[in-house]
Backbone bond lengths (Angstrom), bond angles and torsions (degrees), N, CA, C in turn:
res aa  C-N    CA-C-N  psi(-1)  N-CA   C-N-CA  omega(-1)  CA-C   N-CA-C  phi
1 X - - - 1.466 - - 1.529 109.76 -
2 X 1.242 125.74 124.00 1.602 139.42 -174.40 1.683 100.74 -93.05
3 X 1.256 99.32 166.16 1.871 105.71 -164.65 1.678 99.47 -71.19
4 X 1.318 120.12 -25.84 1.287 104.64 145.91 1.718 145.13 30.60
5 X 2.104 64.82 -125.35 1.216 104.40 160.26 1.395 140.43 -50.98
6 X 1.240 92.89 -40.35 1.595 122.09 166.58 2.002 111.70 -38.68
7 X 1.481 85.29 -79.52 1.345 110.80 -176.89 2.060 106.41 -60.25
8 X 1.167 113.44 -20.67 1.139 99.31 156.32 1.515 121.68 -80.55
9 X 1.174 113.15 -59.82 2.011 113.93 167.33 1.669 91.31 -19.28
10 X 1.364 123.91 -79.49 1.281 134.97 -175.18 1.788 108.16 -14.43
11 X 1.371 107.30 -54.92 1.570 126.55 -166.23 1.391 77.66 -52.64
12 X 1.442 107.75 -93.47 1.271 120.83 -148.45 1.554 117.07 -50.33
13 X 1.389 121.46 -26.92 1.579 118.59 168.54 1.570 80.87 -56.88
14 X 1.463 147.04 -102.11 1.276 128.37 -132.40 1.521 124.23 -50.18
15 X 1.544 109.21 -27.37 1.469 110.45 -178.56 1.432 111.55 -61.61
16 X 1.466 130.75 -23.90 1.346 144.39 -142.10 1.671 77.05 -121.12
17 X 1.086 140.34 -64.57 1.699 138.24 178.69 1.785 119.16 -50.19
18 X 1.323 105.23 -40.24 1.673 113.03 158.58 1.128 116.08 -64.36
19 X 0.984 148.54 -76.96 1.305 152.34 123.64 1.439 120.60 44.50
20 X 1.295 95.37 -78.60 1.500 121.61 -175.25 1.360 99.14 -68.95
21 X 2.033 126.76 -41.36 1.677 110.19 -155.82 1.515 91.56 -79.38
22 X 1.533 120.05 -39.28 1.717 118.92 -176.77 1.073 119.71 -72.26
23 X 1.513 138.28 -5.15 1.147 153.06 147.51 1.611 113.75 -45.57
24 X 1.318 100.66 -52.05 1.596 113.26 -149.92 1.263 91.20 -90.36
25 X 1.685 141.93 -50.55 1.511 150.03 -170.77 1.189 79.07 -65.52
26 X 1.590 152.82 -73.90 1.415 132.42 -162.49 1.483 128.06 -58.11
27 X 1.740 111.91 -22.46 1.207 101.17 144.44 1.070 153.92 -66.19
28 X 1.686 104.91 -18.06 1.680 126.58 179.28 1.651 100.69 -81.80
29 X 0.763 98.66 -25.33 1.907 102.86 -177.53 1.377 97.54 -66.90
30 X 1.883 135.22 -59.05 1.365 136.40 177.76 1.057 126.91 -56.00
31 X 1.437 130.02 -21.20 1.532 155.73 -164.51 1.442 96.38 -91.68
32 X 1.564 95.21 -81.98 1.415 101.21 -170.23 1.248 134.96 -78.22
33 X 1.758 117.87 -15.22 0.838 113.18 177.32 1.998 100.00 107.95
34 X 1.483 121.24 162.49 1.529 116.19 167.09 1.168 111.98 -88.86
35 X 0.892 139.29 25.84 2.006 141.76 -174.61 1.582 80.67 -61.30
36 X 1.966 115.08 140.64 1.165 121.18 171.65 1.586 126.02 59.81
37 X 1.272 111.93 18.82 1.587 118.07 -154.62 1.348 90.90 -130.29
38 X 1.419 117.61 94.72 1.590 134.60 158.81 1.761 130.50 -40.45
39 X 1.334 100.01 70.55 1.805 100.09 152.95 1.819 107.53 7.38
40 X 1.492 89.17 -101.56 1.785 111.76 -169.24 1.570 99.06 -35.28
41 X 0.850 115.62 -61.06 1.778 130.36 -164.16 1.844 98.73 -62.40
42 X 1.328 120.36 -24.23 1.903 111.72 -176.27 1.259 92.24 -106.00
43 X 1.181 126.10 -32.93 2.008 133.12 -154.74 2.118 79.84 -75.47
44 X 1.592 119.84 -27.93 1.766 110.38 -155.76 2.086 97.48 -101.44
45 X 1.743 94.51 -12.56 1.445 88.41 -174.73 1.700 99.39 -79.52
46 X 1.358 115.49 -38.42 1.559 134.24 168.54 1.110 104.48 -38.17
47 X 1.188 143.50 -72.63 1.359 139.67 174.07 1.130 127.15 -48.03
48 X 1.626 121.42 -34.70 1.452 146.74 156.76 1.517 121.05 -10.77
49 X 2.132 69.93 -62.43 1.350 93.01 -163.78 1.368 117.71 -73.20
50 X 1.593 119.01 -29.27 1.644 132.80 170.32 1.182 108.06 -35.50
51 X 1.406 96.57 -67.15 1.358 121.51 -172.24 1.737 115.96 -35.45
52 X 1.322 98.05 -66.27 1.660 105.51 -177.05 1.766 116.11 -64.61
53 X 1.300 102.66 -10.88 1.477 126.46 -164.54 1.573 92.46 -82.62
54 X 1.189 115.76 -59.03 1.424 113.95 176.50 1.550 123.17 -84.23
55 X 1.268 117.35 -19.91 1.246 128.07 162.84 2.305 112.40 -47.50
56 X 1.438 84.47 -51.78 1.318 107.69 175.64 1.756 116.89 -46.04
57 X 1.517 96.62 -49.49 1.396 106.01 -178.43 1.429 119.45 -72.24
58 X 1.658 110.33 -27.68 1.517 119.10 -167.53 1.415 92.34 -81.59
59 X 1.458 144.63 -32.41 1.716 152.40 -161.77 1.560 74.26 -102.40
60 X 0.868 156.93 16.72 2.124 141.68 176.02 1.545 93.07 18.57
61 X 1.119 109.13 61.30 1.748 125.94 162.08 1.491 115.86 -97.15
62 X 1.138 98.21 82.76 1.986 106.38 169.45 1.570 103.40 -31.77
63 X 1.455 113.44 -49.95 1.729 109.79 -156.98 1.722 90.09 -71.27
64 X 1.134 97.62 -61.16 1.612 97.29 -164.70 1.637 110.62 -40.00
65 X 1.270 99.89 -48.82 1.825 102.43 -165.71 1.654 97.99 -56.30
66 X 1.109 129.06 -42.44 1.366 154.33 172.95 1.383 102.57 -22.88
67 X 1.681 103.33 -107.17 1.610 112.09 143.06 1.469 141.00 35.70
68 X 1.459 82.53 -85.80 1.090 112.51 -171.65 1.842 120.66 -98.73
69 X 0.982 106.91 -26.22 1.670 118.96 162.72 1.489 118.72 -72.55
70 X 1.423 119.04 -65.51 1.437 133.61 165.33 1.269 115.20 -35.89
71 X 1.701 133.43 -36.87 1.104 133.40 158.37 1.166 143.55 -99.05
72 X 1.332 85.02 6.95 1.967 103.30 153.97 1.410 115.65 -53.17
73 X 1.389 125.90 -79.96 1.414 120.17 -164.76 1.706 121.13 -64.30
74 X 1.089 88.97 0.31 1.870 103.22 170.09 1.537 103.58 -83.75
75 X 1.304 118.85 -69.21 1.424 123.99 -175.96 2.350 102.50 -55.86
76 X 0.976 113.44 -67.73 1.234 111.89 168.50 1.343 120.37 -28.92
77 X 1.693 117.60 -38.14 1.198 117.09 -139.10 2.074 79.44 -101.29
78 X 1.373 101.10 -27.93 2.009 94.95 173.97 1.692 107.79 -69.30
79 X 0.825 114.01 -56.86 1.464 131.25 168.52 1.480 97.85 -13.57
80 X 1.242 97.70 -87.30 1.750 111.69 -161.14 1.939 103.23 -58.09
81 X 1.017 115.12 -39.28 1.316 121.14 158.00 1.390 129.40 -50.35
82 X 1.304 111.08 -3.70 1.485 133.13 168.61 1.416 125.12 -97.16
83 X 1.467 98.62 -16.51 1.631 127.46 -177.65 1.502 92.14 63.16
84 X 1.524 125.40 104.49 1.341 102.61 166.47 1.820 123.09 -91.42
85 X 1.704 93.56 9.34 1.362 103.86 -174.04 1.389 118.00 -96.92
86 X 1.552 107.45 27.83 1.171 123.75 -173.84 1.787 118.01 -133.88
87 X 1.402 97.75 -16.80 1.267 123.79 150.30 1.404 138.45 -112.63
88 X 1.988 116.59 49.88 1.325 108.64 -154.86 1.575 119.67 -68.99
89 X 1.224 124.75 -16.06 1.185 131.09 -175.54 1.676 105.02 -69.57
90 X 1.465 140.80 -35.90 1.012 130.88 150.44 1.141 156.79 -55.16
91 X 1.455 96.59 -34.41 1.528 128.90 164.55 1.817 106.27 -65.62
92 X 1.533 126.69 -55.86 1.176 138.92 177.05 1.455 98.05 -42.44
93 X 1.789 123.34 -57.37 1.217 113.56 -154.82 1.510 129.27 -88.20
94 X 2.028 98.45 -19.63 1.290 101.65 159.43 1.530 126.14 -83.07
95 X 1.795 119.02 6.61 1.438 131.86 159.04 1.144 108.32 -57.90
96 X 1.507 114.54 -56.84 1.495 116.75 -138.80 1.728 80.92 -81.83
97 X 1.182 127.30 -38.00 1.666 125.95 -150.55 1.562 101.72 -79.71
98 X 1.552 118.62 -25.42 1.383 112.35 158.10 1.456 132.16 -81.76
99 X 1.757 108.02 -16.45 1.518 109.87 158.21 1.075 104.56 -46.56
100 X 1.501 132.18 -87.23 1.399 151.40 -152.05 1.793 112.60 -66.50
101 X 1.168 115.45 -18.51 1.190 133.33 -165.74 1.446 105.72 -100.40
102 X 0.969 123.50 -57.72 1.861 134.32 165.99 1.081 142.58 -88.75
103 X 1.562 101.49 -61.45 1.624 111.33 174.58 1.410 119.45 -105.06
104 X 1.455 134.52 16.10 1.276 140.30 133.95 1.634 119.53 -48.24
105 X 1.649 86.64 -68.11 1.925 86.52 177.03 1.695 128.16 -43.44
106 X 1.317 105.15 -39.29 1.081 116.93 156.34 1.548 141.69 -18.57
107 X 1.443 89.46 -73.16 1.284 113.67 161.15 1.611 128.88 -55.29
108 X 1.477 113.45 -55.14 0.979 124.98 168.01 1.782 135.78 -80.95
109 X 1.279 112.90 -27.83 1.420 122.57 138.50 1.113 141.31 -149.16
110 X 1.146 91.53 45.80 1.799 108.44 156.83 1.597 116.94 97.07
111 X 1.089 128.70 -168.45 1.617 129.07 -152.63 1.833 96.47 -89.00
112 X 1.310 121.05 -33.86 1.276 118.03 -159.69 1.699 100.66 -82.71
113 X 1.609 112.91 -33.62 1.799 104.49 159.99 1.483 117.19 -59.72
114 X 1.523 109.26 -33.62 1.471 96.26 -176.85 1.570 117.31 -76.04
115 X 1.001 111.55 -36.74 2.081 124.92 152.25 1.410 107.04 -15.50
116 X 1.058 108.20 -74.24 1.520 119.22 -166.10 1.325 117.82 -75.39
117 X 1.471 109.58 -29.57 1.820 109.70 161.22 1.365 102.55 -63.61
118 X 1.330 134.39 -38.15 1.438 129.07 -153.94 2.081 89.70 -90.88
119 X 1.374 139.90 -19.69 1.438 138.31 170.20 1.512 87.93 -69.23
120 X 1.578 126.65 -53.59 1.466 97.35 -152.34 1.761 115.35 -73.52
121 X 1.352 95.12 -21.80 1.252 129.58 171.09 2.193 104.96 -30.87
122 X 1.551 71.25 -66.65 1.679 86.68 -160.69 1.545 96.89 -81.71
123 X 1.236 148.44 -11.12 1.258 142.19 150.12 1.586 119.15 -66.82
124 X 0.986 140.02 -50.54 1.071 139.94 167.99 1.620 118.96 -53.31
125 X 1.666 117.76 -25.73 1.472 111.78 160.83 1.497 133.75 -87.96
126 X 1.397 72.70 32.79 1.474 96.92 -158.37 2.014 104.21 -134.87
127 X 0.964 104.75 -9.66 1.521 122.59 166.83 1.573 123.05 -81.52
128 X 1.477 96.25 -37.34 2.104 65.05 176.91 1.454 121.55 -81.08
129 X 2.260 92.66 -33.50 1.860 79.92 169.26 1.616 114.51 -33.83
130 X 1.002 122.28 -64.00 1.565 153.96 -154.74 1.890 91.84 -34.21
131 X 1.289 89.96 -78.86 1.464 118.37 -175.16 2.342 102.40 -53.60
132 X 1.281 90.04 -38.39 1.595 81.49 178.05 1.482 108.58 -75.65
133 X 1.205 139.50 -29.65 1.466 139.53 -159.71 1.726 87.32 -82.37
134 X 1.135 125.88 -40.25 1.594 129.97 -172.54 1.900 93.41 -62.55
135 X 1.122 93.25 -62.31 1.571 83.21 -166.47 1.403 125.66 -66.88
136 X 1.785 111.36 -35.25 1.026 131.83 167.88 1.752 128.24 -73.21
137 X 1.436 115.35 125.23 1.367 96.55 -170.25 1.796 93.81 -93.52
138 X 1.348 133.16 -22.23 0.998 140.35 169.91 2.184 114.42 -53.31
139 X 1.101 95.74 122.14 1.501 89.49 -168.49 1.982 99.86 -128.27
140 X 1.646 99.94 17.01 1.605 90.63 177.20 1.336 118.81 -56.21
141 X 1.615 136.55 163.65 1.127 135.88 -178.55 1.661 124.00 86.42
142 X 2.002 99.81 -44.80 1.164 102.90 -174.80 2.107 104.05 -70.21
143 X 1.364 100.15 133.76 1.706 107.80 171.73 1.304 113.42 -90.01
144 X 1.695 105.21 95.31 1.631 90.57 166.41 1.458 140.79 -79.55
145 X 1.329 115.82 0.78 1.633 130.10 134.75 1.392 100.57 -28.81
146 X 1.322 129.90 -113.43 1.335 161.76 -169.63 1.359 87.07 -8.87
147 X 1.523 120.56 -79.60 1.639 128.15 -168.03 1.296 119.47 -55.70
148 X 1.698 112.17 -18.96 1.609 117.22 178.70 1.464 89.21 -80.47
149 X 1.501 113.85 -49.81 1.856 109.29 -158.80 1.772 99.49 -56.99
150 X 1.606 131.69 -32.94 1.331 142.54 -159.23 1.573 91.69 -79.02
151 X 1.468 123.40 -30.99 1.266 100.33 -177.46 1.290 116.12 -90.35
152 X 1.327 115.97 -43.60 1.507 130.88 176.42 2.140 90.07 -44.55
153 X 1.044 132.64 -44.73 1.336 101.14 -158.53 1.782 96.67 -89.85
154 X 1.407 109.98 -16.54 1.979 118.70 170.32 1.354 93.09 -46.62
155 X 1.523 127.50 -69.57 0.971 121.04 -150.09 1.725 115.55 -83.46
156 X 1.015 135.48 -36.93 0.857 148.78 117.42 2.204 115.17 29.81
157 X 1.818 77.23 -76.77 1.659 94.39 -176.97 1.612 97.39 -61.11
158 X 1.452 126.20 -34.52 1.160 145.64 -142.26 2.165 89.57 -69.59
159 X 1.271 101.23 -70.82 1.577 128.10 161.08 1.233 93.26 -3.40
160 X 1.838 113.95 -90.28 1.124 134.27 -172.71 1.668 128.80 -51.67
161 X 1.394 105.56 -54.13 1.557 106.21 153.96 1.425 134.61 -41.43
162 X 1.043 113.69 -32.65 1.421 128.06 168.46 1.310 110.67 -76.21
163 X 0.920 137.86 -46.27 1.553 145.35 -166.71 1.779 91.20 -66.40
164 X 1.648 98.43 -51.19 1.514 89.73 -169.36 1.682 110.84 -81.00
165 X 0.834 98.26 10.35 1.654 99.36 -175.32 1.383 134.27 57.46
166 X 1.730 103.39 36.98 1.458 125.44 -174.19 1.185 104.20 -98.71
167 X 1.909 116.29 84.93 1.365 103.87 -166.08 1.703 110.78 -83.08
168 X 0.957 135.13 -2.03 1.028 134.28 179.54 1.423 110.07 -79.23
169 X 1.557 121.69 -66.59 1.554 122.92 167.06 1.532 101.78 -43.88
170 X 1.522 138.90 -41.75 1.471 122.45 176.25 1.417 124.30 -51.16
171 X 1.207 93.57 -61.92 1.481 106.53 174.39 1.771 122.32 -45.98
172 X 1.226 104.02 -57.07 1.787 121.57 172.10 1.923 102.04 -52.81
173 X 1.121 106.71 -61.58 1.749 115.29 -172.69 1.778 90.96 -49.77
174 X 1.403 119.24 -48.58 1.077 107.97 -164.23 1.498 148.16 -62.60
175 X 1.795 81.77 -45.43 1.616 105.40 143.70 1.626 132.00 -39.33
176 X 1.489 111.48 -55.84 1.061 110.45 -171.33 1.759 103.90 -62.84
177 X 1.548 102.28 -46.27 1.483 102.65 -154.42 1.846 103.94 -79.22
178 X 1.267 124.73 6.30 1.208 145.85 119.24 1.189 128.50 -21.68
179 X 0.903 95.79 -65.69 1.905 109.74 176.51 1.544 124.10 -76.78
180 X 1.309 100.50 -32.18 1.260 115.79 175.93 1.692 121.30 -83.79
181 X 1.275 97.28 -20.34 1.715 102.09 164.74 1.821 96.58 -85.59
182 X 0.960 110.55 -43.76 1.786 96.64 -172.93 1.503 104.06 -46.94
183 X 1.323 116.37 -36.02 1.735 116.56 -144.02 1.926 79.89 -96.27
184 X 1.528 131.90 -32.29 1.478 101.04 179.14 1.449 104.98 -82.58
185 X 1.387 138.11 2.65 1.612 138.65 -171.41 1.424 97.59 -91.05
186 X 1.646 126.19 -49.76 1.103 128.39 175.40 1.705 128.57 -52.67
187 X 1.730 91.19 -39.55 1.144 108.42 173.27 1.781 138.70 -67.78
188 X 1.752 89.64 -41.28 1.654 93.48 147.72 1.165 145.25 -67.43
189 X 1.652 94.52 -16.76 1.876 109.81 179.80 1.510 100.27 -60.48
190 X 1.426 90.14 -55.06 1.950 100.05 -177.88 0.993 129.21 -33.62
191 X 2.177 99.59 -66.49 1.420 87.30 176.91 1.324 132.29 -76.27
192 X 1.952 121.67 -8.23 1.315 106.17 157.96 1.226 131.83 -58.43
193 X 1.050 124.94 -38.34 1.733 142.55 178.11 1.706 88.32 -35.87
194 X 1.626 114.80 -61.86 1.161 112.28 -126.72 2.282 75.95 -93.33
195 X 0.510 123.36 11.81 1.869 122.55 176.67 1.237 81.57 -100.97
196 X 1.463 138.58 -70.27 1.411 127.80 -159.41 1.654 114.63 -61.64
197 X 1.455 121.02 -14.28 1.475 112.55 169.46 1.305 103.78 -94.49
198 X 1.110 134.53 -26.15 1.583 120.77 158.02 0.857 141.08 -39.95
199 X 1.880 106.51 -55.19 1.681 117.04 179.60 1.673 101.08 -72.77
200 X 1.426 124.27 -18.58 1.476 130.59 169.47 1.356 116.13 -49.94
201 X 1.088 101.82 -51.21 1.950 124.54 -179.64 1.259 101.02 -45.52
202 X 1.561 102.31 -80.41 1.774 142.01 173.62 1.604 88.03 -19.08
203 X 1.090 129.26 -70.05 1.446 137.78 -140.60 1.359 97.54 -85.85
204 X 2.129 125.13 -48.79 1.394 100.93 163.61 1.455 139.92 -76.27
205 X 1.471 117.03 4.31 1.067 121.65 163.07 1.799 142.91 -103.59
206 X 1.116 73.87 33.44 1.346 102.95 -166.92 1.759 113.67 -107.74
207 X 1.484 121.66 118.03 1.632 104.86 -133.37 2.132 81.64 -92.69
């Protein structure tokens, strides 16, 4: 097998790893219900997902269209489960911020500006977790499964982008999936921290 090949296997582990994490958060949404489950933050992955959907088609990238289609009606399908027609002022503002933010550049210079709106895009939804695990020593709720599976398929795309020589989608994928390993490393720190003040407790109360 030549680096290739390689770097395609690569593709397809992420198409099958996306897949699977927007799959699985849309099951936690039916189960559990949206308690804690951000409007702005599913209404911007939805658009995300357009985005890469047609991105996919303009590169005639089987994996990408893949990807990125297949996990459309998952991300859409949390979204609308959020009612965004009940919050229009949010919905309006994370529209307009992905017009101007993604598919403007596009238009005006071409697919590799809109790339990089859609990296800063996906780093920044990816910042307050970030910023809360820093401040917060409490890390209940956060899944560090989920954030390992989000990076493994970041990096992943990362493999493949490179191979294809989409330095802009490399670069952007990379960042995010960057961030997203910090936030499951941070996140395990936490919840060990927070087992070791337990069994601490456990141990002084214990006659």
């Amino acid at each position: 097998m030549n680096y290739h090949d390689l770097a395609l296997t690569f593709g397809w582990i992420a198409v099958v790893l996306t897949v699977w994490g927007s799959g699985a958060q849309f099951l936690r949404i039916l189960r559990r219900g949206t308690g804690g489950v951000s409007l702005g933050t599913w209404t911007l992955f939805t658009y995300m997902g357009i985005f890469w959907t047609c991105y996919g088609f303009d590169q005639h990238s089987l994996i990408i269209i893949l990807g990125s289609a297949i996990t459309l009606p998952f991300q859409a399908g949390v979204a609308l489960h959020l009612r965004p027609w009940q919050s229009w002022a949010v919905f309006s503002r994370v529209t307009l911020y992905s017009a101007l933010i993604c598919f403007a550049p596009v238009i005006f210079w071409g697919w590799s500006a809109g790339v990089y709106g859609a990296g800063v895009t996906m780093v920044i939804t990816r910042g307050p977790q970030l910023v809360e695990l820093i401040r917060n020593p409490d890390a209940t709720g956060v899944s560090v499964p989920m954030w390992m599976l989000s990076s493994a398929a970041l990096l992943c795309w990362v493999v493949y982008y490179e191979d294809a020589h989409l330095w802009a989608a490399f670069t952007s994928v990379l960042c995010a999936g960057l961030a997203s390993t910090a936030i499951a490393l941070l996140a395990l720190q936490r919840h060990r921290q927070g087992q070791a003040r337990l069994a601490a407790s456990a141990a002084l109360v214990q006659p």
